[in-house]
C-alpha positions as a printed NumPy array, in Angstrom:
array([[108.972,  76.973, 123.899],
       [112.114,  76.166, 121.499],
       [115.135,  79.244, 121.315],
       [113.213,  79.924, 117.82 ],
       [109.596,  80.538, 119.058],
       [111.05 ,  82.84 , 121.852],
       [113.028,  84.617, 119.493],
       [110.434,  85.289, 116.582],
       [108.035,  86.248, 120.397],
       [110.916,  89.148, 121.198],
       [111.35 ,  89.988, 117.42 ],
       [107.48 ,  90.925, 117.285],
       [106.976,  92.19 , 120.666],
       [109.912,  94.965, 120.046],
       [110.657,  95.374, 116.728],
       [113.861,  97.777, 117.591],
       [115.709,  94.731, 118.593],
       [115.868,  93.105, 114.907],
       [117.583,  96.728, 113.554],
       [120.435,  95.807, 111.803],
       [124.067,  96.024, 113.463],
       [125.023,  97.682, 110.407],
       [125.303, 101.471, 109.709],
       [123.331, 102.893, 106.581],
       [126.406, 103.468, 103.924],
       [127.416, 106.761, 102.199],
       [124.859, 108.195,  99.513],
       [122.609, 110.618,  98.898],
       [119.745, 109.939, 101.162],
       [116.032, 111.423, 100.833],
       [113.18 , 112.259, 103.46 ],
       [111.331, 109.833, 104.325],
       [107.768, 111.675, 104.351],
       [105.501, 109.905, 106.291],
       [108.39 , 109.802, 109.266],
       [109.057, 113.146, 109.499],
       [107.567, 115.651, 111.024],
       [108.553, 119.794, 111.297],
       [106.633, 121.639, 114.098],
       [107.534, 125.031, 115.538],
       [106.254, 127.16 , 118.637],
       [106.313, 131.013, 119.931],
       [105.29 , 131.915, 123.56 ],
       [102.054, 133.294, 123.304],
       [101.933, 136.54 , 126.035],
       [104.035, 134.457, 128.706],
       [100.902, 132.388, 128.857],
       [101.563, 129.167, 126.549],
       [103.599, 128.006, 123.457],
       [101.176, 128.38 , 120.368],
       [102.333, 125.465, 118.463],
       [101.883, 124.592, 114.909],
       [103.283, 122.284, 112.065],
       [104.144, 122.523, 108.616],
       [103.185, 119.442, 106.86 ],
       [105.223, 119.49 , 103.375],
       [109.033, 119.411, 103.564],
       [111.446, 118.08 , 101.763],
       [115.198, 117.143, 102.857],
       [118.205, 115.835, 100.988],
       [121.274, 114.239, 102.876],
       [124.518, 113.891, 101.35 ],
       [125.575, 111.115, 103.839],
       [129.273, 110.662, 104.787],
       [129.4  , 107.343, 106.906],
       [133.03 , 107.447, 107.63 ],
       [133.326, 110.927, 108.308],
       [129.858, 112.474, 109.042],
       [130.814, 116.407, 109.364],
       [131.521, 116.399, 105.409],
       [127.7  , 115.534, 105.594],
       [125.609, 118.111, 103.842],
       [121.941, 118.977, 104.355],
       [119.444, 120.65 , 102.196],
       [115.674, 121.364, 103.126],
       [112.669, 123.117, 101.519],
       [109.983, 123.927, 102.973],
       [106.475, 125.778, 101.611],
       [104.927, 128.117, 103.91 ],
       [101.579, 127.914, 102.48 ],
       [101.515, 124.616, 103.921],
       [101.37 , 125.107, 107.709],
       [ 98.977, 123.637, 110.201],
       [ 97.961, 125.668, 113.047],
       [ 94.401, 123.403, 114.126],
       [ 92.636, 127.215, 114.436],
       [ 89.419, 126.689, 116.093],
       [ 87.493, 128.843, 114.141],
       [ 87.908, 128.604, 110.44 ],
       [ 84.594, 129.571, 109.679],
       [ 86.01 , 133.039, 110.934],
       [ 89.78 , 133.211, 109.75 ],
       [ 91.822, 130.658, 107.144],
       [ 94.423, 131.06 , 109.923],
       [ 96.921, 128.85 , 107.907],
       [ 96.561, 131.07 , 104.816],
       [ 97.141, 134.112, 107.009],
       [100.274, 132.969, 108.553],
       [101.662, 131.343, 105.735],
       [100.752, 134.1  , 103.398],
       [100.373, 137.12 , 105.193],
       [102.831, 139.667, 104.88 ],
       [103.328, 140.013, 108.35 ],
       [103.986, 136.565, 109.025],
       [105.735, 133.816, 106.18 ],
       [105.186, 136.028, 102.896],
       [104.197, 133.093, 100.976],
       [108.241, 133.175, 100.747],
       [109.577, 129.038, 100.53 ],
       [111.593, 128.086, 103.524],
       [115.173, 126.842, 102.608],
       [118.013, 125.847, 104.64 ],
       [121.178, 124.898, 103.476],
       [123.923, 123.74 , 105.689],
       [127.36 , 125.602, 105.455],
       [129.22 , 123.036, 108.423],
       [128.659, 120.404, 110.077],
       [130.674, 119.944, 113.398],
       [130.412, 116.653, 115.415],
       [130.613, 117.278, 119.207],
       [129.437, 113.761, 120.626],
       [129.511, 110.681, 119.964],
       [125.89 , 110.677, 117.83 ],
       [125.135, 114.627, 118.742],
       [126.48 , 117.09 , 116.233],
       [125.643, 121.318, 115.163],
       [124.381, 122.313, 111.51 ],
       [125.653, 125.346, 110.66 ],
       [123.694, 126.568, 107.833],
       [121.714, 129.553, 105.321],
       [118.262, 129.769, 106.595],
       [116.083, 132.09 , 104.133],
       [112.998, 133.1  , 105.367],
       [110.649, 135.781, 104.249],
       [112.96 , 136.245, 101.344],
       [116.17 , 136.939, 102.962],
       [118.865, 134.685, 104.212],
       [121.212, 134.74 , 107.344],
       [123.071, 132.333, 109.166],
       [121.345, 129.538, 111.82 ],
       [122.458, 126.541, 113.653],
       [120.613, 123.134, 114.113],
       [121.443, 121.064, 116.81 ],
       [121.505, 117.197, 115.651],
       [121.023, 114.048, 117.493],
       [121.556, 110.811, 115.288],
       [118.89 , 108.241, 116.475],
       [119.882, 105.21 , 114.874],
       [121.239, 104.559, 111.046],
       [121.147, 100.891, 109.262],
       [122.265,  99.304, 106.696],
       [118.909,  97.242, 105.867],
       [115.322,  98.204, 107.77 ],
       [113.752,  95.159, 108.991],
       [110.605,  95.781, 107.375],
       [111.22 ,  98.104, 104.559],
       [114.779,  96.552, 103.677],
       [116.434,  99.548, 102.622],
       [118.994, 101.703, 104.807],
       [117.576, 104.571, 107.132],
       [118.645, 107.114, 109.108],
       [116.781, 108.55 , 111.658],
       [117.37 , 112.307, 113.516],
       [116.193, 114.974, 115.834],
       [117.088, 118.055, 115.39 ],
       [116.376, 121.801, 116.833],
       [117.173, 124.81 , 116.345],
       [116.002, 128.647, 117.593],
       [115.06 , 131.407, 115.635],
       [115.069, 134.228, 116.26 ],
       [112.538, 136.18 , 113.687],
       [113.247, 139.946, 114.011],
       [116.422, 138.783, 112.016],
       [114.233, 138.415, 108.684],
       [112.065, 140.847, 109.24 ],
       [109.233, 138.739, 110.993],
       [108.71 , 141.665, 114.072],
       [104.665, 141.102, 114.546],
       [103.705, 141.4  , 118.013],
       [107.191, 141.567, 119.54 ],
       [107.431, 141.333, 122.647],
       [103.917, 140.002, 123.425],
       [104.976, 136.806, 121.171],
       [108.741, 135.902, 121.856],
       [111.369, 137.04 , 118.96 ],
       [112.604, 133.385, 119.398],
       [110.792, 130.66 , 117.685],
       [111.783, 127.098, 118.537],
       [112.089, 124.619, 116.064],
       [111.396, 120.962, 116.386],
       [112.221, 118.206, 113.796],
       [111.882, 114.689, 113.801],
       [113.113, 112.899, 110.36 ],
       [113.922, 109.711, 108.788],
       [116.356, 109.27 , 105.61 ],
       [115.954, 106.48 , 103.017],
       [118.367, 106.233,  99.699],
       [117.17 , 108.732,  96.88 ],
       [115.215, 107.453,  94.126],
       [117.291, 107.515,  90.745],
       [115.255, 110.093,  89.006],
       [112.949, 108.811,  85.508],
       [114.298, 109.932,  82.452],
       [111.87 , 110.764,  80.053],
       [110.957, 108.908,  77.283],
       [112.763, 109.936,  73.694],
       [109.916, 110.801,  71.143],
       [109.753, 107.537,  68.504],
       [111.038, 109.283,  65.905],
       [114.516, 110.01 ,  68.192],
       [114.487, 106.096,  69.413],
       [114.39 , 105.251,  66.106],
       [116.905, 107.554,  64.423],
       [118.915, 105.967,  67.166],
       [118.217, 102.602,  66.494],
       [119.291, 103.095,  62.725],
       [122.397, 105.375,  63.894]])
């Protein structure tokens, strides 16, 4: 087998080795969907962790490559889409109850907006950020582990970054106090993400009669 052969073998056999050296530059960065997921559990009467997912967010990173802490992170997310895999949904819409309910989300969009970012390893860091929930808004903290950040995927030639992050809430702070203490007050939050560049935005088209008043002009 020549150097090339066993190289191209290694290449396809573990794909992480042909990452780039590289870091992904500074620029605003978007979520890359199909990579991320947001999933969140309660403990469920000391017996289990109910766990569930919500399955449309949306992120924006402001990405500082030279100095990461003067990062900033926003995120949206719509309660209404939440997965819960309830057994029975000939019996409850489960996801409509606790994403709409009063008692639970409030049909109220998720947002969290990051305040700080403070670097304490070499790729772990702490979000300090707004969280609103339910309508209101109060402080929380994500803890943030960069996974790996290029300059050029090997397969989707663009530059990624990739993080876990999690962070606890506590839900009696906005007003979420259902079943307390029989379901925990905390509620942990798991997120797994990837970050490509942001798509310049499409203008819309001028209407004919502006192109060609500017055509003349």
């Amino acid at each position: 087998m020549t150097i090339k052969s066993l190289l191209s073998a290694i290449l396809i056999a573990c794909p992480a080795a042909a990452i780039a050296a590289d870091a992904a530059p500074s620029g605003r960065y978007e979520q890359d969907g199909p990579h991320t997921s947001v999933t969140w559990r309660i403990d469920h009467f000391g017996l289990s962790h109910f766990t569930a997912r919500f399955i449309n967010s949306k992120a924006r990173l402001d990405w500082n490559s030279e100095s990461p802490e003067q990062s900033r992170l926003t995120v949206e997310i719509d309660p209404l889409q939440v997965r819960t895999d309830f057994p029975f949904p000939e019996v409850e819409d489960f996801d409509a109850k606790i994403g709409g309910n009063a008692d639970f989300l409030a049909g109220a969009p998720i947002r969290f907006v990051s305040t700080k970012i403070v670097i304490d390893g070499e790729k772990t860091g702490r979000v300090f950020g707004d969280l609103t929930l339910r309508g209101e808004t109060h402080p929380a903290v994500m803890d943030v582990t960069l996974n790996g950040s290029m300059a050029e995927h090997p397969f989707e030639k663009i530059a990624k970054l990739g993080f876990s992050g999690h962070m606890v809430v506590k839900r009696s702070q906005w007003g979420l106090t259902f079943a307390i203490p029989a379901l925990s007050d905390d509620i942990d939050v798991a997120i797994e993400t990837e970050f490509k560049p942001e798509k310049p935005k499409r203008q819309a088209a001028l209407p004919e009669v502006v192109r060609r008043k500017s055509i003349i002009d």
